[in-house]
LUMMI-715608 format. One line per 2 residues: number of its first residue (from 1); for each residue x, y, z of N, C-alpha, C. Coordinates in nm, 3 decimals, always signed. Layout:
BEGIN
NUM> X Y Z X Y Z X Y Z ~ ...
//
This chain:
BEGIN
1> +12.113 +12.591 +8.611 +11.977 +12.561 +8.571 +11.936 +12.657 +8.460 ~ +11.864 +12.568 +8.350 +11.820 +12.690 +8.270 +11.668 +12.653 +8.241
3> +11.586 +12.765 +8.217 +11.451 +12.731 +8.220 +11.397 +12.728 +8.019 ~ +11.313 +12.691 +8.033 +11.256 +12.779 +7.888 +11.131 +12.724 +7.846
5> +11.049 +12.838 +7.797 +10.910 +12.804 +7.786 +10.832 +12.869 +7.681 ~ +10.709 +12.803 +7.632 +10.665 +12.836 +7.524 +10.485 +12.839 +7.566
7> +10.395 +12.983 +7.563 +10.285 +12.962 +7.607 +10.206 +12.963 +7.445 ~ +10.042 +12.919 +7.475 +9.959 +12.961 +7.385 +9.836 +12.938 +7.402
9> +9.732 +13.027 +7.321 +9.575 +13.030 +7.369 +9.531 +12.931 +7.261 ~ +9.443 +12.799 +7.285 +9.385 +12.699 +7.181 +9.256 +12.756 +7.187
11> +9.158 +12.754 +7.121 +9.037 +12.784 +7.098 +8.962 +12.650 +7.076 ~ +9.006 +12.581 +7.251 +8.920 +12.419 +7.234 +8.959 +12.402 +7.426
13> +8.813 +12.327 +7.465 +8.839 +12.281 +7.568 +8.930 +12.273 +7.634 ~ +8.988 +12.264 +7.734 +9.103 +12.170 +7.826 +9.107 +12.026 +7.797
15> +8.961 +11.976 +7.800 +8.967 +11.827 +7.807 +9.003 +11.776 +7.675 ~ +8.987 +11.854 +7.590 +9.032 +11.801 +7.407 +9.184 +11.848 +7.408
17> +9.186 +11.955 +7.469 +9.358 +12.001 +7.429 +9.459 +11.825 +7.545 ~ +9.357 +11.817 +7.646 +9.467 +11.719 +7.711 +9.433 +11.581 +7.617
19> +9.337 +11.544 +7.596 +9.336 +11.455 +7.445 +9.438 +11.410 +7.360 ~ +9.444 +11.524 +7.303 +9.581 +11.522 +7.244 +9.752 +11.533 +7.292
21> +9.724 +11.584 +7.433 +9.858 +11.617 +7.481 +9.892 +11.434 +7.567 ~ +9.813 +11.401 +7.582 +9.796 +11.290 +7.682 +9.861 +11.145 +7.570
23> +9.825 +11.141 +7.453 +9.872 +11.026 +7.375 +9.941 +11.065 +7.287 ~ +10.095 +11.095 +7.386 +10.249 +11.076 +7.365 +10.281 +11.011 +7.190
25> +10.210 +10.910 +7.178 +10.260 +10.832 +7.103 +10.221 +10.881 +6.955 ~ +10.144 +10.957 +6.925 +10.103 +11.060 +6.832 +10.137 +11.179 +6.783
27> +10.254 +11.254 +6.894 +10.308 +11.333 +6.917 +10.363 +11.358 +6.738 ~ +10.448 +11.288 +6.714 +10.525 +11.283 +6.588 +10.388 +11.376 +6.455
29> +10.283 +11.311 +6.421 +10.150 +11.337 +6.354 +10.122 +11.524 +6.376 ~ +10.173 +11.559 +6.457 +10.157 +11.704 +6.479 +10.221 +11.841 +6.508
31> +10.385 +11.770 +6.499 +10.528 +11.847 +6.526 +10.636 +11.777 +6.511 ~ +10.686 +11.867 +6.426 +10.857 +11.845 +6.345 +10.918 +11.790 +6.444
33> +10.934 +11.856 +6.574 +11.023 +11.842 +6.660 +11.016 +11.724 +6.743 ~ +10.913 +11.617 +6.694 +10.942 +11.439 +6.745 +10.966 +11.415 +6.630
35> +11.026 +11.264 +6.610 +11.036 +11.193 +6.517 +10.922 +11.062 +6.567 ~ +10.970 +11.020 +6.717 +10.927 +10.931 +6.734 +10.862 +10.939 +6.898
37> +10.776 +10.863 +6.971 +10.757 +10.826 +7.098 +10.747 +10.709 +7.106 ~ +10.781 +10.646 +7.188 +10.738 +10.456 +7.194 +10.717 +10.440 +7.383
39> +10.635 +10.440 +7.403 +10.566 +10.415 +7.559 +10.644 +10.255 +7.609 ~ +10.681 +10.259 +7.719 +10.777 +10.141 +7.771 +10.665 +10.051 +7.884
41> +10.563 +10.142 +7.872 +10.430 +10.018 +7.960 +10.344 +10.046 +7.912 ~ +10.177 +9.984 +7.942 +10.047 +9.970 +7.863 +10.016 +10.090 +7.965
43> +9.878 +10.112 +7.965 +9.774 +10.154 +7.982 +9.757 +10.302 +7.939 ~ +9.678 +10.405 +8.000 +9.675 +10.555 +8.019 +9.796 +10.615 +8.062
45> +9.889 +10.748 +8.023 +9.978 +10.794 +8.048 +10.011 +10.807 +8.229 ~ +10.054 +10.765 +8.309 +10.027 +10.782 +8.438 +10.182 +10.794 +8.512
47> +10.207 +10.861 +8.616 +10.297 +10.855 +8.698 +10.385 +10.727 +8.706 ~ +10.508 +10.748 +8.685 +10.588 +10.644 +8.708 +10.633 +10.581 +8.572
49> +10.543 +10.632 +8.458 +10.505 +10.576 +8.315 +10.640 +10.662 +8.255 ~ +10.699 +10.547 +8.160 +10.817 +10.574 +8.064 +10.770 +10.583 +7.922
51> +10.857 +10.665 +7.863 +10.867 +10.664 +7.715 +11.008 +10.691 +7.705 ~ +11.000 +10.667 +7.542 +11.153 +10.666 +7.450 +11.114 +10.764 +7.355
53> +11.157 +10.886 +7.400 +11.138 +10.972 +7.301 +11.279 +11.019 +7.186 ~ +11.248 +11.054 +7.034 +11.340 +11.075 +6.980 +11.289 +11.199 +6.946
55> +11.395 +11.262 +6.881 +11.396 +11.395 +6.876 +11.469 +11.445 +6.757 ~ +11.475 +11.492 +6.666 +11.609 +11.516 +6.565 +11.674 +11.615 +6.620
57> +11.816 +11.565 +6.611 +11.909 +11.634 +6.620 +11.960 +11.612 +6.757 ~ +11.898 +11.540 +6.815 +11.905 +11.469 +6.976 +11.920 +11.354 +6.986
59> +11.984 +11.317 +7.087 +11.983 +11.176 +7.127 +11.838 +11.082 +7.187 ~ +11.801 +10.965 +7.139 +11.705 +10.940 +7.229 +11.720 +10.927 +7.376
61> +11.573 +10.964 +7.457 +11.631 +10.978 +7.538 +11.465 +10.916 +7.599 ~ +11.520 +10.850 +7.752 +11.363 +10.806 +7.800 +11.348 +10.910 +7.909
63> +11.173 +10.930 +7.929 +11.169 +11.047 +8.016 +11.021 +10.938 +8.086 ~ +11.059 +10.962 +8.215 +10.950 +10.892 +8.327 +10.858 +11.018 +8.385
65> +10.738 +10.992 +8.375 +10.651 +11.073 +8.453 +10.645 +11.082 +8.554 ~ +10.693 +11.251 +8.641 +10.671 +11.242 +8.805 +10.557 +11.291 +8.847
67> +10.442 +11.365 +8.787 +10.333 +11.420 +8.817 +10.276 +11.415 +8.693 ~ +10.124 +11.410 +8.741 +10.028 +11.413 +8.638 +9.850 +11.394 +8.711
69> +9.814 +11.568 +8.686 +9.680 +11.603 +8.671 +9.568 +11.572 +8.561 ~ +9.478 +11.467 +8.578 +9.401 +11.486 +8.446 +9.319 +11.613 +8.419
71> +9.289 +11.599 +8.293 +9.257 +11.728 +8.203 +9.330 +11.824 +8.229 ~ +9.471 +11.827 +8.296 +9.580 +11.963 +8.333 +9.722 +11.934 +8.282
73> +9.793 +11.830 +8.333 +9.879 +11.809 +8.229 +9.976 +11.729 +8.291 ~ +10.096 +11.700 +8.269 +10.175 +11.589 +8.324 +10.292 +11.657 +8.351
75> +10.477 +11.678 +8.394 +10.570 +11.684 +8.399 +10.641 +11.527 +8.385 ~ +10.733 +11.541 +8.311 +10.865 +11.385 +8.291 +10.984 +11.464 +8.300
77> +11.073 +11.324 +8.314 +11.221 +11.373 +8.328 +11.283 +11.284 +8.273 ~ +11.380 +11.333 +8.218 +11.524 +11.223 +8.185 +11.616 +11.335 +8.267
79> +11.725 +11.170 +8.276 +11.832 +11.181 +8.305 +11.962 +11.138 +8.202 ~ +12.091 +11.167 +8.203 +12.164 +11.162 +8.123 +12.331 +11.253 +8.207
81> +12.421 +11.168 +8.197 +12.546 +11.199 +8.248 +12.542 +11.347 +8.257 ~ +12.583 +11.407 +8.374 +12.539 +11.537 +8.434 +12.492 +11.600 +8.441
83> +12.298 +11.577 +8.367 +12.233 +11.668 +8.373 +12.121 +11.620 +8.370 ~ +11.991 +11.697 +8.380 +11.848 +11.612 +8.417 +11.796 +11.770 +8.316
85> +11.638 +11.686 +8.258 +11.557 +11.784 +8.187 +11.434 +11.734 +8.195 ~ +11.399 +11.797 +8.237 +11.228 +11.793 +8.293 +11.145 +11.943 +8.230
87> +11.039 +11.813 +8.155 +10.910 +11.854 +8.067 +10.784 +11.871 +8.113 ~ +10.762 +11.980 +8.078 +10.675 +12.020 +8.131 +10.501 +12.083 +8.025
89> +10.420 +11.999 +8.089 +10.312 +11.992 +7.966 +10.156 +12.043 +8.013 ~ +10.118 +12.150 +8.064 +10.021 +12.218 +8.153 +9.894 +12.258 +8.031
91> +9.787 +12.248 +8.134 +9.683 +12.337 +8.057 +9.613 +12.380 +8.160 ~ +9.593 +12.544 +8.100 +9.464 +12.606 +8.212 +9.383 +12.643 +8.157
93> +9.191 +12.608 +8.182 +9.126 +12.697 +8.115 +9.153 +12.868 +8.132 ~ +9.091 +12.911 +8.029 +9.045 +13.014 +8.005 +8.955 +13.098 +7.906
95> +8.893 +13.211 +7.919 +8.773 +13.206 +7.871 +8.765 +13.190 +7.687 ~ +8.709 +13.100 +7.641 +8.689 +13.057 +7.495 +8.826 +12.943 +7.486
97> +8.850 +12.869 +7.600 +8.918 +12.785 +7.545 +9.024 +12.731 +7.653 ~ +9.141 +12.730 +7.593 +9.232 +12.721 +7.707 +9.383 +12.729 +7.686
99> +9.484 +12.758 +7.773 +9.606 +12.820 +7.759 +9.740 +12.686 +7.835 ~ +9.768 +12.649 +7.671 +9.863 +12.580 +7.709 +10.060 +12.641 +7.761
101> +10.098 +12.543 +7.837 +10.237 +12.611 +7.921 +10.300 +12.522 +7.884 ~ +10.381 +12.519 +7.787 +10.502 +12.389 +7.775 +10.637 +12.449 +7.808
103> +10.734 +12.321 +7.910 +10.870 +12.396 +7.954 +10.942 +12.305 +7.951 ~ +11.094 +12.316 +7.946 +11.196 +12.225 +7.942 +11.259 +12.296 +8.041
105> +11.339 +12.264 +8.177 +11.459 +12.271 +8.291 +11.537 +12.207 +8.275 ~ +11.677 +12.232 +8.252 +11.784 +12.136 +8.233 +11.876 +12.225 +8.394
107> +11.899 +12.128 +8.463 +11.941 +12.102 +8.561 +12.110 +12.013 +8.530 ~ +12.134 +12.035 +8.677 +12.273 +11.982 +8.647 +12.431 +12.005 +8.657
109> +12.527 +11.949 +8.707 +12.665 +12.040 +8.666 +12.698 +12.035 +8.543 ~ +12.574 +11.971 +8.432 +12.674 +11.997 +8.284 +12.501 +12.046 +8.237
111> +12.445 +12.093 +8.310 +12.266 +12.147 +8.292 +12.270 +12.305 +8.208 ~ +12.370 +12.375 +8.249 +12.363 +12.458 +8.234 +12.450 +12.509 +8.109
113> +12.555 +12.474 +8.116 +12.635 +12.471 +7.963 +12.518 +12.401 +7.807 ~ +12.474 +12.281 +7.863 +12.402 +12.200 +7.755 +12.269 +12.286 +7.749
115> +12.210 +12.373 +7.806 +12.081 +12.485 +7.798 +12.144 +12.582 +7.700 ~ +12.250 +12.616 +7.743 +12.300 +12.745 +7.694 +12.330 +12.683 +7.552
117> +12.406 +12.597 +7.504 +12.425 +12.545 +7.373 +12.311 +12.543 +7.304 ~ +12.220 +12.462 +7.343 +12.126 +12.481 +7.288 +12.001 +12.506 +7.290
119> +12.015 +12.599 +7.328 +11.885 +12.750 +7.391 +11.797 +12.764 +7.263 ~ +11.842 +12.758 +7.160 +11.805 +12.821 +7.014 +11.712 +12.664 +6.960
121> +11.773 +12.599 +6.980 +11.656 +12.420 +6.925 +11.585 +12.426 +7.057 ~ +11.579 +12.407 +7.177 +11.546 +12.388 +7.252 +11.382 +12.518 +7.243
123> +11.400 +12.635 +7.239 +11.314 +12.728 +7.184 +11.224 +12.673 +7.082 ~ +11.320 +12.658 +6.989 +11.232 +12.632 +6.900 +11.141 +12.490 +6.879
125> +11.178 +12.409 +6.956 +11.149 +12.283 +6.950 +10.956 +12.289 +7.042 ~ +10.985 +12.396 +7.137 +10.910 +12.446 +7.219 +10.783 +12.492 +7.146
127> +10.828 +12.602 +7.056 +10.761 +12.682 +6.924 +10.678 +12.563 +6.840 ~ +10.762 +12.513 +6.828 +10.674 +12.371 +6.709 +10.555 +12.297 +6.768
129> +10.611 +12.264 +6.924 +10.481 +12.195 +6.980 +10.381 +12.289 +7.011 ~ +10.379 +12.376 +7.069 +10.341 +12.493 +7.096 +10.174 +12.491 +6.940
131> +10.278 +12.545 +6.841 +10.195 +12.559 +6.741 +10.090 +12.430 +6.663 ~ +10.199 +12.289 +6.708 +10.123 +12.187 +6.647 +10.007 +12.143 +6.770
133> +10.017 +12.164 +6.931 +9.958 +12.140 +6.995 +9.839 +12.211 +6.949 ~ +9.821 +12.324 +6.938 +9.687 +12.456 +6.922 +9.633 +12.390 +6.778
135> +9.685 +12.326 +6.627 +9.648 +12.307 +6.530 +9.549 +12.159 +6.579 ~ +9.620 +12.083 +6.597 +9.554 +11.936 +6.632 +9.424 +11.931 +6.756
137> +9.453 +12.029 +6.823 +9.337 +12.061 +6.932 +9.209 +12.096 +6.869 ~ +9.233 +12.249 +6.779 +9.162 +12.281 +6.746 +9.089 +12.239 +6.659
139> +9.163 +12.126 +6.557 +9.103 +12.024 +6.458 +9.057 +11.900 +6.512 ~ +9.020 +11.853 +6.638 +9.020 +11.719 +6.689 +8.842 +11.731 +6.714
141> +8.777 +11.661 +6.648 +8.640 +11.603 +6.685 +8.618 +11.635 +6.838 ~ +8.506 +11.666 +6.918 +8.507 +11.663 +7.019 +8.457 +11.494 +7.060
//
C-alpha cells in the first residue's frame, strides 16, 4: 500500500470550495493534471456514481464513488489488474476559509510497485489539483 497526499488552506467557504470539487466534469478548466472527466450517469455526484477519468500520461481509467459527505467531500476508486486506487477529495472548515485534503492509496499485489514508480506524477498530479482547486475556489462567484 502506498499513501500520498496533498493539503491546502482556500480563503473561501467549504460550501464554494465543494462547488467546485463536486462538478467532476470541469475538473480539466482548472488543472493540468485532467485532460478529461465524462460522468457515466445523470444527476448530482452521488455514491455508487461513475466517471471516466483521463489523465496524461495515464491510462483512462473509471473510478465509482464509495462515500460522499455534502459540503465535505467524496472518496472513488478504480480498479485495474492488481491494484485498486482510491481518491480521496475532503474539505474541513477552518477559520477564514477552509482546508482542503486530497489523497491517492494504491493498494494491491502490484499497488505497491505501481506507487513506488510513480510516486513523483502521482505527487505532483496531487500539487496541481491542490493549487488549481484553491485558484478556482477562490475565484468562483459566491
Amino acid at each position: 500500500m502506498k499513501n500520498f497526499t496533498a493539503q491546502i488552506d482556500i480563503a473561501a467557504p467549504p460550501a464554494r470550495v465543494w462547488a467546485v470539487m463536486r462538478d467532476v466534469e470541469r475538473w480539466h478548466e482548472w488543472t493540468a493534471s485532467i485532460t478529461a472527466i465524462q460522468r457515466l450517469d445523470e444527476g448530482p455526484l452521488h455514491v455508487g456514481g461513475r466517471a471516466r477519468v483521463r489523465q496524461p500520461r495515464l491510462l483512462p481509467a473509471v473510478f465509482t464513488v464509495t462515500h460522499l459527505t455534502e459540503d465535505r467531500g467524496f472518496t472513488w476508486v478504480t480498479r485495474s489488474l492488481g491494484m485498486q486506487a482510491t481518491g480521496g477529495h475532503w474539505i474541513a472548515p477552518i477559520e477564514g476559509g477552509s482546508r482542503a485534503t486530497l489523497s491517492l492509496r494504491v493498494d494491491g499485489p502490484l499497488g505497491g510497485v505501481s506507487g513506488w514508480l510513480a510516486r513523483g506524477l502521482i505527487q505532483r498530479y496531487l500539487g496541481l489539483e491542490a493549487d488549481g482547486l484553491k485558484r478556482r475556489s477562490e475565484q468562483a462567484r459566491p
